[in-house]
C-alpha positions, 0 to 999 in steps of 0.5 A, spaced: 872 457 182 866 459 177 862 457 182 864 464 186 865 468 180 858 467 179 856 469 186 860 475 186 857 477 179 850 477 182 851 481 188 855 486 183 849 486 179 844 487 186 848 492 188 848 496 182 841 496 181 841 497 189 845 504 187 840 505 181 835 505 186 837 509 190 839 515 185 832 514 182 829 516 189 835 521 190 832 525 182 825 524 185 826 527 191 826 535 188 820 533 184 816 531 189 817 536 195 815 541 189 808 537 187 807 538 196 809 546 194 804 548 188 799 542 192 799 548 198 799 553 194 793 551 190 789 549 196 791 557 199 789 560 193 782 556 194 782 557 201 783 565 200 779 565 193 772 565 197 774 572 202 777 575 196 770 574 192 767 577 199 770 582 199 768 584 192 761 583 193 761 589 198 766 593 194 761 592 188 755 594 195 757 600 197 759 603 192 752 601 190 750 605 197 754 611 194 752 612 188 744 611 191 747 616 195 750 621 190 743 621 186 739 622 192 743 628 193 743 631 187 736 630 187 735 633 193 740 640 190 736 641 184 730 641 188 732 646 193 735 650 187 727 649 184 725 652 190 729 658 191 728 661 185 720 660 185 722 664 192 726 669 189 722 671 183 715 671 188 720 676 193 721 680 186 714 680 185 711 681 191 716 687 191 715 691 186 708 690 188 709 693 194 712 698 192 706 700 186 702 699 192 705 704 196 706 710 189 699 709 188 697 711 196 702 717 196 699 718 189 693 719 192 693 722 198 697 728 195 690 728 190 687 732 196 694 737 196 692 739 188 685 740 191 687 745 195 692 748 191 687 749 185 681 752 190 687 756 192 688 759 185 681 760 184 680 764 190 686 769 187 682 770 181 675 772 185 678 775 191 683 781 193 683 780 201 690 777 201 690 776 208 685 771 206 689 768 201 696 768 205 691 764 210 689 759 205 696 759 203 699 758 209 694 752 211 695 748 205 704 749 206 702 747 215 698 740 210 703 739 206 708 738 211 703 734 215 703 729 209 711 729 209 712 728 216 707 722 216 711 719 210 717 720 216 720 725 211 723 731 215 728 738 212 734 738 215 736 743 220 740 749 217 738 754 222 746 755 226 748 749 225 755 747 224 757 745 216 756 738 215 758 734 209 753 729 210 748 733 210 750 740 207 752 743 200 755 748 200 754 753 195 759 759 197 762 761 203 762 768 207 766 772 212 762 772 218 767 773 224 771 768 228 765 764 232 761 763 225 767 759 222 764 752 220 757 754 221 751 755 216 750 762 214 745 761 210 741 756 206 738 758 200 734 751 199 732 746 204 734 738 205 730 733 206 731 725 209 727 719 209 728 717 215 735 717 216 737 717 209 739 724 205 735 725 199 736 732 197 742 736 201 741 743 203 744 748 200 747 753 204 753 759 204 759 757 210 762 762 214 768 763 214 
């Protein structure tokens, strides 16, 4: 009877520690799978670490690419900024030297005008032939119109001419019947233009 009171003992005592067993390896279980969950995950995270750093290298790259590229453009504005301003100050000058240029030959060539008028002067204090007076006056005014046409400076026609305010000043008006309504009666000073530009209007009295 003791005998089988032992035996039984021995198997309770197996069997709990069977039991014993098995709830360790059922607590270990978890633990384990989570250890093969951070595993993988750090084998991913090793896995993508290397593109993560090539994608870096050509971000730092291009944004290399493009700064060279904005400091070359930069460069490149400034010298075209430099270079303008060397043209238009040349433009400038060149300009005004034209323009200087061009006083000095008018200048010059109305020098032979004052000639002809100070001989004509000269003349009426030793002469009393007017008609010969009158002729040298006449030629020096046919000279003078010369020199302006050459300078495609032209009077503005008055002569029955309809009144027009682009080329016109009227400085009165006179009642001169139906049919010289609106047109130049008379015009007691010229105008001219410079070739189409008006330098000084004619001033004339409109009918009315």
């Amino acid at each position: 009877m003791r005998k089988k009171i032992q035996e039984k003992m021995k198997k309770d005592k197996e069997q709990k520690a069977s039991d014993l067993e098995q709830e360790v390896k059922a607590e270990q279980m978890p633990a384990a799978e989570e250890q093969a969950e951070n595993n993988n995950a750090a084998e991913e995270t090793e896995i993508t670490e290397p593109a993560t750093e090539g994608q870096g290298d050509e971000a730092a790259k291009e944004i290399e690419t493009l700064t060279a590229r904005v400091a070359d453009l930069e460069d490149k504005n400034l010298r075209m900024m430099a270079e303008f301003d060397n043209y238009r100050r040349r433009t400038n000058k060149e300009k005004l030297a034209l323009m200087e240029t061009a006083g000095e030959k008018i200048f010059t060539e109305m020098l032979s005008l004052v000639d002809d008028f100070e001989r004509a002067k000269a003349a009426m204090q030793n002469t009393e032939d007017i008609d010969s007076l009158r002729e040298g006056i006449d030629l020096i005014y046919s000279k003078f119109l010369t020199f302006l046409d050459k300078h495609d400076v032209h009077a503005i026609e008055t002569e029955n001419a309809d009144f027009n305010t682009d080329e016109h000043e009227a400085v009165t008006t006179f009642a001169a019947g139906e049919d010289k309504k609106g047109k130049v009666i008379d015009c007691t000073q010229r105008g001219y233009k410079l070739g189409e530009k008006v330098i000084r209007f004619a001033k004339v009295v409109v009918g009315e």
